[in-house]
C-alpha positions in Angstrom: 0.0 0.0 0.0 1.2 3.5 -0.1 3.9 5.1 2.1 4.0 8.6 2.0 5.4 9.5 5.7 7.7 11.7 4.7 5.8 13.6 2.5 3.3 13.4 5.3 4.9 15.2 7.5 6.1 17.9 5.5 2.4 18.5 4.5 1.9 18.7 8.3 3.6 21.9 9.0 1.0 23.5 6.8 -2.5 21.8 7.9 -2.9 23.9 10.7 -6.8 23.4 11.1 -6.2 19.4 11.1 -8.3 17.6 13.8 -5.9 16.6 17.0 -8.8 15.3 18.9 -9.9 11.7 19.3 -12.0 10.5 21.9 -13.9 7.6 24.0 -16.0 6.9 26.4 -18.3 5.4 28.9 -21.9 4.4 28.8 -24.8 6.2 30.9 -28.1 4.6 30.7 -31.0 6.8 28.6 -34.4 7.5 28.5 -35.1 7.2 24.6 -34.0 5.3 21.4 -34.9 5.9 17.8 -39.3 4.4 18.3 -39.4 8.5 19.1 -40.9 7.9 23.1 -40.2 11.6 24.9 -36.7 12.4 26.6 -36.3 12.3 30.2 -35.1 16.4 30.7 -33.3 14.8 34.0 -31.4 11.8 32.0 -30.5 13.6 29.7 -28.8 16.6 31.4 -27.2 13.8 33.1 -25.2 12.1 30.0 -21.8 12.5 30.1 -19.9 12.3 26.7 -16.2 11.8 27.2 -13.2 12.7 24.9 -9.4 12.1 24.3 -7.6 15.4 24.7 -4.1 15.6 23.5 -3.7 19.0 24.5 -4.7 19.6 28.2 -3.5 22.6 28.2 -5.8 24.3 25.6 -8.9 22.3 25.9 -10.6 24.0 28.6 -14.4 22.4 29.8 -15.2 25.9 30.3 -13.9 27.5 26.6 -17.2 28.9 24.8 -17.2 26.0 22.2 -17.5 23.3 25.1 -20.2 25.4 26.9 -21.8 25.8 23.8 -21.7 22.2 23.1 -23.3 21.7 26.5 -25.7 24.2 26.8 -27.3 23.8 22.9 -26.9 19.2 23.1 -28.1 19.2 26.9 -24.7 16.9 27.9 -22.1 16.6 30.1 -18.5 16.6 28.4 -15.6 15.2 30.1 -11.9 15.3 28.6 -9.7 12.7 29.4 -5.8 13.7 29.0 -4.0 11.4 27.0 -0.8 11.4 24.4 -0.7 10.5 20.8 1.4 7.4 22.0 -0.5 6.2 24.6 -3.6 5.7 23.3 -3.9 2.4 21.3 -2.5 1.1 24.9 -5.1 2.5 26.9 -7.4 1.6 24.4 -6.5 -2.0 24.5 -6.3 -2.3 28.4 -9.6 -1.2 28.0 -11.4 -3.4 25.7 -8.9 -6.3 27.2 -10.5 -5.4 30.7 -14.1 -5.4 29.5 -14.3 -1.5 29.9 -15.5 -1.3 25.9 -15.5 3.0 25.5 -17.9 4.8 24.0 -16.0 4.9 20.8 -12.7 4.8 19.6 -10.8 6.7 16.6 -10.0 5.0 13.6 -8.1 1.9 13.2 -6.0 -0.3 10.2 -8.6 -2.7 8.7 -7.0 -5.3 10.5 -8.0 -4.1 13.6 -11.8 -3.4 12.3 -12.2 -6.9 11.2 -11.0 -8.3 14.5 -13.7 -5.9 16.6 -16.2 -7.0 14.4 -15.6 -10.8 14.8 -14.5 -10.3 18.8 -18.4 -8.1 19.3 -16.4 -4.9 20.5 -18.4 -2.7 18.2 -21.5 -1.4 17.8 -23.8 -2.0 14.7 -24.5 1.8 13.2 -27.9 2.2 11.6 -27.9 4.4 8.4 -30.8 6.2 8.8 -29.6 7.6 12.6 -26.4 8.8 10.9 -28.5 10.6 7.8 -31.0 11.6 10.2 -28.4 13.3 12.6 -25.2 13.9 10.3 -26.2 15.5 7.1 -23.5 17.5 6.3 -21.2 14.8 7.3 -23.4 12.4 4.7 -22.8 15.5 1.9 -18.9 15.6 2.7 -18.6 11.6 2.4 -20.5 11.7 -0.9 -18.5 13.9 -2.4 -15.1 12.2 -1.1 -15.8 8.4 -0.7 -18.4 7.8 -2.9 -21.8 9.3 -4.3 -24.1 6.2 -4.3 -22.7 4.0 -1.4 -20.1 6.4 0.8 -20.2 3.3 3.6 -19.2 0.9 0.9 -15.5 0.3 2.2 -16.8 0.2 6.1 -19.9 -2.1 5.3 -19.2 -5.9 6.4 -22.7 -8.1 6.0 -24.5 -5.9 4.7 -24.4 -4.0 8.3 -22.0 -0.7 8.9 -19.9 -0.9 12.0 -17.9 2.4 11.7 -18.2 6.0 10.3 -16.1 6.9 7.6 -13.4 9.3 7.1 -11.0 10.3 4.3 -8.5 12.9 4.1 -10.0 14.6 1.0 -7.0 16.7 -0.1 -5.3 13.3 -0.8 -7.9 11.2 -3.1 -6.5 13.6 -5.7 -3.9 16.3 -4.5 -0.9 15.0 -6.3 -0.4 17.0 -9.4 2.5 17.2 -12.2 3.9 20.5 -12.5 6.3 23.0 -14.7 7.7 25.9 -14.2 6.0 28.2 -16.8 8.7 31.1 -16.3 11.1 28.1 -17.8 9.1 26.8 -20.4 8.5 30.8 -21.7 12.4 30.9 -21.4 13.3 28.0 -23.4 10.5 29.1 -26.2 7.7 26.6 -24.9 4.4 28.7 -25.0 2.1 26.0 -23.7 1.5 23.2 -20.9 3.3 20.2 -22.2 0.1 17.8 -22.6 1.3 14.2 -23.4 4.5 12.1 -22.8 6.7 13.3 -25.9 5.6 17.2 -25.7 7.4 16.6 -21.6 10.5 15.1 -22.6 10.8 17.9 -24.9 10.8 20.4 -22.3 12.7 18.1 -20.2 15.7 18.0 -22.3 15.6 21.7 -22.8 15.4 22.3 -19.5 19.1 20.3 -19.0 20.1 21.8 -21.9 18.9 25.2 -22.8 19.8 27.3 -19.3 16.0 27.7 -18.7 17.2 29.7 -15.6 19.4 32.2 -17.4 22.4 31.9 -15.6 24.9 30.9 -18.0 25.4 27.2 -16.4 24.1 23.5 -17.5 23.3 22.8 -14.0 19.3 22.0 -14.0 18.0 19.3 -14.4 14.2 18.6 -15.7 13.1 16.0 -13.2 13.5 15.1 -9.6 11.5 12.3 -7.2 12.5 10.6 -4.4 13.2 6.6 -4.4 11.9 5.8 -1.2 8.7 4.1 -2.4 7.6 2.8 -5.5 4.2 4.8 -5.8 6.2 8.4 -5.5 8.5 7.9 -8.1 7.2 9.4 -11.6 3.5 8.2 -10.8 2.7 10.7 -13.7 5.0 8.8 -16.7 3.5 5.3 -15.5 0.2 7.1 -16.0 0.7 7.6 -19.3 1.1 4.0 -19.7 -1.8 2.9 -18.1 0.4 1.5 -15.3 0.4 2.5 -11.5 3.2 0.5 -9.5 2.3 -0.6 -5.8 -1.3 -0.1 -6.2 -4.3 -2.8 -7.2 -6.4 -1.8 -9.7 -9.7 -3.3 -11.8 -9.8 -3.9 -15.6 -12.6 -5.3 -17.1 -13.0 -7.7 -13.7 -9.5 -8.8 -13.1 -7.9 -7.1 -10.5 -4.1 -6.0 -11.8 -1.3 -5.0 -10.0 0.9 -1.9 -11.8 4.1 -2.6 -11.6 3.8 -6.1 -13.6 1.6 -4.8 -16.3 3.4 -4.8 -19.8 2.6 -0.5 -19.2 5.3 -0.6 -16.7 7.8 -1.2 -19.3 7.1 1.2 -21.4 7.2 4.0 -19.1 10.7 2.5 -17.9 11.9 2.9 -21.3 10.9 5.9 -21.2 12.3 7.1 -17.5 15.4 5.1 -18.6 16.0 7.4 -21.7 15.5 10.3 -19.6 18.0 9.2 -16.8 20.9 8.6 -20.1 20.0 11.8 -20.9 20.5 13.7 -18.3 16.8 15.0 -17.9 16.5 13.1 -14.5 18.2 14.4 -11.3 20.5 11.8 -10.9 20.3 11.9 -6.9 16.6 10.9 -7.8 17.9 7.4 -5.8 18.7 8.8 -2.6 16.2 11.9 -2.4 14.0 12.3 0.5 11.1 14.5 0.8 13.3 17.3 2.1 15.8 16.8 -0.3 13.2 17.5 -3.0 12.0 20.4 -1.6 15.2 22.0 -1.5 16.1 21.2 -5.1 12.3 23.1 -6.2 13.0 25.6 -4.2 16.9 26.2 -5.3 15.8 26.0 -8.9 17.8 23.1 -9.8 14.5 21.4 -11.2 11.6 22.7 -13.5 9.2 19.7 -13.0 7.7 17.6 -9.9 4.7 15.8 -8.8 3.8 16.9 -5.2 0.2 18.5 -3.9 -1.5 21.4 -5.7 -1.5 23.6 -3.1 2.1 23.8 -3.3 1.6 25.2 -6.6 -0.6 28.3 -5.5 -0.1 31.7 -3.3 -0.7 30.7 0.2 -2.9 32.8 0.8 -5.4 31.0 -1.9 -5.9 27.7 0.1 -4.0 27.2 3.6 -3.2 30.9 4.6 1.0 29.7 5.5 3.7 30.8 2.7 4.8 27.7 0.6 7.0 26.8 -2.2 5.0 29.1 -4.6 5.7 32.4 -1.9 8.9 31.5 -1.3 9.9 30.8 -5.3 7.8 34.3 -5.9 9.5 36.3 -3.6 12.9 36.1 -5.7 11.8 35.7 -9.2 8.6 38.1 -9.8 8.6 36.0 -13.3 8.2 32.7 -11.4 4.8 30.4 -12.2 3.6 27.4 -11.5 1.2 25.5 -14.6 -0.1 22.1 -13.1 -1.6 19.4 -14.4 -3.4 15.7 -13.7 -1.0 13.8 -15.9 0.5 13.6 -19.6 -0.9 11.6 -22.0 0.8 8.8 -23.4 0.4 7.1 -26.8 -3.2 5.7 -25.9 -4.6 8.5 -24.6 -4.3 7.2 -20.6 -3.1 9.9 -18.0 -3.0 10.2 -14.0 -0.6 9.9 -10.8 -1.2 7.6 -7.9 -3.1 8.9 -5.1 -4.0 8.0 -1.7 -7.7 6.0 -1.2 -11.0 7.2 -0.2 -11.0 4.4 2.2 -7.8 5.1 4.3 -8.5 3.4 7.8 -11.5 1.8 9.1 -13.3 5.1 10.2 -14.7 5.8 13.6 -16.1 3.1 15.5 -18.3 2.8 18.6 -18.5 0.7 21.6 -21.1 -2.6 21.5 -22.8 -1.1 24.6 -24.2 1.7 22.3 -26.3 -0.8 20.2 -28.7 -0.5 23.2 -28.6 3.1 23.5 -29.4 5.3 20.4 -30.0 8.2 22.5 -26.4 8.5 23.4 -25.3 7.5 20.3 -27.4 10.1 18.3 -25.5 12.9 20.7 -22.3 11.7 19.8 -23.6 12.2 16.1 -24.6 15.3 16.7 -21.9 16.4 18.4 -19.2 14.6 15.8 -21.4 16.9 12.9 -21.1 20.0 15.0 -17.7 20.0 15.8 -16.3 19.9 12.4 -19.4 21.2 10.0 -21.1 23.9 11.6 -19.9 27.3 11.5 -21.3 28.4 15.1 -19.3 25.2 16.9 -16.4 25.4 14.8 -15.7 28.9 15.2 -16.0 28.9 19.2 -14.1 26.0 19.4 -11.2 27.1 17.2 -11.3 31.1 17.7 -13.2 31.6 20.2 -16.4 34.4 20.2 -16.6 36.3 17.3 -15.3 40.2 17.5 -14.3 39.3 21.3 -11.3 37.0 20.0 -11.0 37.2 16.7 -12.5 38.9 13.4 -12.0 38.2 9.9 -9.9 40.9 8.0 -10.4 42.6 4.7 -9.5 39.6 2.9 -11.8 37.2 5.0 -9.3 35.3 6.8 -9.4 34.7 10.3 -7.3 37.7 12.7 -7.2 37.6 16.3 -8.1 40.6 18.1 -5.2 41.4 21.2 -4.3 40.2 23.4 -5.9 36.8 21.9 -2.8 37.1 19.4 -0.5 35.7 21.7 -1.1 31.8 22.0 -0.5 31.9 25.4 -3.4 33.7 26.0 -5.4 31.7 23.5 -4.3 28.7 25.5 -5.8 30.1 28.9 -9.4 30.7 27.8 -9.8 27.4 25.5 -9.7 28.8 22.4 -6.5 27.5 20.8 -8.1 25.7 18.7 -7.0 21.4 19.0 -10.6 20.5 19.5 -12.2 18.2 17.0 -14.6 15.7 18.7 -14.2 13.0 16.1 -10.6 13.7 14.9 -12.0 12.3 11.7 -14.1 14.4 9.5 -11.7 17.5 7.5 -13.8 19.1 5.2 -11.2 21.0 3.9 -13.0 23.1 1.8 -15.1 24.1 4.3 -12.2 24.5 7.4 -10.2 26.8 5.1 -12.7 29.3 4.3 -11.0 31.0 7.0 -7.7 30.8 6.2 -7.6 31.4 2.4 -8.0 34.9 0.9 -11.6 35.3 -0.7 -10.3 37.2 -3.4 -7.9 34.2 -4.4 -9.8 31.3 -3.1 -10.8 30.4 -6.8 -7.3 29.4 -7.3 -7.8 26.5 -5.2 -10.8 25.6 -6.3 -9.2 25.8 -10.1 -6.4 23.7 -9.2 -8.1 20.7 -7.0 -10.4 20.5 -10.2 -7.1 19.1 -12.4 -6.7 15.8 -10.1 -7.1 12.7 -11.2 -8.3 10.2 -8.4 -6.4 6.9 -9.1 -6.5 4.5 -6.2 -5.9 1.1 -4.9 -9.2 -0.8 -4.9 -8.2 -2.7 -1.9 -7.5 -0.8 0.9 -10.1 -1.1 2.9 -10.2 -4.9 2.7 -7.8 -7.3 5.2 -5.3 -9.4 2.8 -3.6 -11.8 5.0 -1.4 -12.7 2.2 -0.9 -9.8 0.8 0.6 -8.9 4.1 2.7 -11.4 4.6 4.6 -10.7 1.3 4.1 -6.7 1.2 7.8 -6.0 2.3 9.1 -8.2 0.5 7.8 -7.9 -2.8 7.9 -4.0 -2.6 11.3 -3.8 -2.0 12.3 -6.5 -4.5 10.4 -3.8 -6.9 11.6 -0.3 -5.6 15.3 -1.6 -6.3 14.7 -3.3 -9.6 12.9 -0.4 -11.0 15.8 1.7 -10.0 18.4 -0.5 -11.7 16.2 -0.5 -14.8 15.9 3.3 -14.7 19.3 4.0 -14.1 20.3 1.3 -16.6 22.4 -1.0 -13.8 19.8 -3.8 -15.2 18.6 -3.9 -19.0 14.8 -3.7 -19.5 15.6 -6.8 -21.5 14.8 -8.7 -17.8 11.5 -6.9 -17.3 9.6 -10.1 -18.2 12.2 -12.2 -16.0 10.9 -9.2 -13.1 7.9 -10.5 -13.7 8.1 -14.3 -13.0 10.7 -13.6 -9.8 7.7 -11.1 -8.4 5.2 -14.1 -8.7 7.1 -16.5 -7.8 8.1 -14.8 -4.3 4.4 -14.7 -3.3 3.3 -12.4 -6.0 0.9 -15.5 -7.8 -0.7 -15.6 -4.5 -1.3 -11.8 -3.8 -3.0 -11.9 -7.0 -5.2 -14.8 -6.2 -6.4 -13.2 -2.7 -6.8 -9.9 -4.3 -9.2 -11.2 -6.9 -10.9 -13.1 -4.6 -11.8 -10.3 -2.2 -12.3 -7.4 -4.7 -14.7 -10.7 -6.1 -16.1 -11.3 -2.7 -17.1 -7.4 -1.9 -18.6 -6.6 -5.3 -22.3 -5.5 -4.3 
């Protein structure tokens, strides 16, 4: 499956208003289920719903987004303190101890099957989730899938968990050229398929695209630290996406053994001789990438779109466009989903709708909708509604913070010292679910309004190319993952870098079955057949 850590983490430093908050916790008997009997005013003033704070120091039970939360849901809240790392071992002791909580953030798939099969979670019916998480049900929709969104969490035809997906990643990867470059080397246009690229490529290397009297760019750079990051958007071209399963007509395929695969390493090979590829391409971290865009050495890269726009247009924080800007007024960015190869097929890899197993709750809650629809509520509050979101985040409006000329949040002093933030609860860190990002929605106030139509331009290039199988357990897969991805990663390298002719692409091939690869295949056709509705 794909790895992208250490992209991850770079990313991180710039999604401020990600959630931090997971939570759990304890059953209180209630007065009322979904038959629509009255609520007990004295029960329910009595429910306590408990939640995972990472950050005791900001999340305050008295902050105006908690008080709101009480006051307008008629609950208790209670935060229990707890560290990033310490959680799956509480959790367990828990579960382990017969102390199921309330609900628990999301796990692998592994670890979703094995709740289901051990009775630890609760059964979710789909009409309390519509009925009580509508703009959650939009956001899924649009980002999982517009006909079934619980289609990767459903098991038996029952769903056991809510859903999440980290939208900016289903199809943030883009292929982008520096269009001050390509004006400099007499390219007027975005290079569109496979051969119009390698034309730029090469006169990139060759033609001193950055005017400074040197042959010291290069076209190209990638890191080689897992299969599905390096050149995603030339395999595209050929139809082929390493590391990832994919359908075709029924048969479940697997990129990097396709006969595409070749073809683009011809291709990348050709490159690499000819000096359009960064040769360091091998040993390249995320970091190391980063430095090379932002030093000019290269005029190309897949990363995320947003990279590729002012700051102010998406996340609010200066990026690699700001920082290129600010010492070349000519500098651009033109971005694109993919070239097209000699078929017409385009896309890069991205990460799947189905990442995780979602948020799950405790059995106990099967017996109590009452509590269950709070937590709902609450979980659709928290991260869709303006009124919670704000107070929980910023604090009151025109008391903490205001939006500025340009509509992005500004606090108000002394609220623009963190420390101060931190006192009152309104440091933001709160997110009762921890799950449910609607990025579109979250950075509304961080993005310039006047600009925010360059995000929305740029998302709209992505191409959403997936593995099918993520949300599925594959014992077997499993077992041979490591070894069949890393028997890949380095023979891809040696065929791009020429240390291995192409000539033994087919013998590739048989080695990658015969280590366990015949077998993948088989369980992967089996459950992609198994989980077809």
């Amino acid at each position: 499956m794909r790895s992208r850590k250490s992209v991850l983490l770079l990313i991180t430093g710039f999604l401020l208003l990600a959630s931090t908050l997971a939570g759990c916790g304890s059953s209180n008997d209630a007065s009322k289920s979904t038959n629509g009997s009255e609520t007990n005013e004295a029960s329910q003033e009595e429910m306590k719903l408990q939640f995972w704070s990472y950050y005791p120091e900001r999340n305050k039970l008295d902050s105006p987004g908690v008080m709101a939360i009480k006051e307008d849901f008629g609950v208790d809240v209670e935060f229990l303190p707890v560290s990033q790392e310490s959680y799956q071992e509480k959790l367990n002791l828990m579960i382990s101890s017969g102390e199921i909580p309330d609900w628990m953030k999301e796990g692998n798939v592994s670890e979703y099957e094995k709740y289901i099969k051990q009775g630890v979670i609760a059964e979710i019916p789909q009409e309390l989730i519509e009925e009580n998480m509508p703009k959650y049900m939009e956001w899924i929709k649009r980002f999982v899938d517009e006909e079934d969104p619980f289609k990767y969490v459903r098991r038996d035809g029952k769903i056991y968990s809510l859903p999440g997906t980290w939208d900016l990643g289903i199809d943030g990867l883009q292929l982008a050229f520096r269009e001050d470059w390509l004006n400099n080397v007499g390219i007027t246009k975005m290079p569109e398929t496979i051969e119009e690229m390698e034309v730029a490529l090469t006169k990139f290397r060759n033609e001193d695209p950055d005017g400074n009297g040197k042959k010291d760019t290069y076209g190209i750079t990638a890191t080689g630290e897992a299969v599905t990051d390096m050149f995603s958007s030339v395999f595209g071209a050929y139809d082929a996406f390493p590391g990832i399963f994919r359908e075709k007509d029924g048969k479940v395929v697997r990129g990097e053994i396709e006969p595409g695969a070749k073809q683009a390493l011809e291709v990348l090979n050709r490159w690499y001789k000819n000096e359009l590829i960064d040769p360091e391409f091998v040993v390249n971290k995320i970091n190391n990438v980063e430095d090379k865009v932002l030093t000019g050495k290269v005029g190309v890269v897949e990363f995320y779109w947003w990279f590729f726009i002012p700051g102010k247009a998406f996340l609010g924080d200066e990026g690699w466009y700001d920082k290129m800007k600010a010492t070349n007024p000519d500098f651009n960015w033109l971005s694109t989903g993919g070239v097209k190869g000699p078929e017409g097929h385009y896309g890069i890899s991205q990460s799947s709708a189905a990442k995780g197993s979602g948020l799950m709750f405790g059995k106990q809650l099967e017996q109590d909708h009452e509590k269950l629809a709070n937590y709902l509520k609450v979980f659709e509050a928290t991260q869709f509604d303006p009124k919670y979101y704000e107070l929980l985040n910023f604090g009151v409006k025109d008391t903490h913070w205001k939006l500025n000329d340009d509509g992005i949040v500004e606090f108000i002093a002394p609220y623009d010292d963190q420390k101060e933030r931190d006192k009152l609860g309104i440091a933001g860190g709160y997110s009762m679910s921890g799950s449910f990002n609607d990025y579109d929605f979250q950075t509304s106030y961080t993005s310039d309004k006047n600009m925010r139509h360059l995000a929305k331009e740029a998302r709209a290039k992505g191409t959403p190319i997936a593995d099918i199988l993520t949300a599925y357990q594959l014992p077997v897969y499993n077992e041979y993952q490591d070894r069949l991805t890393q028997f890949t990663l380095s023979t891809y390298i040696d065929f791009i870098t020429g240390r291995k002719p192409l000539s033994e692409f087919d013998k590739y091939v048989e080695e990658w079955l015969s280590m366990g690869g015949d077998k993948v295949m088989k369980e992967a056709q089996e459950v992609f057949d198994q989980n077809q509705s």
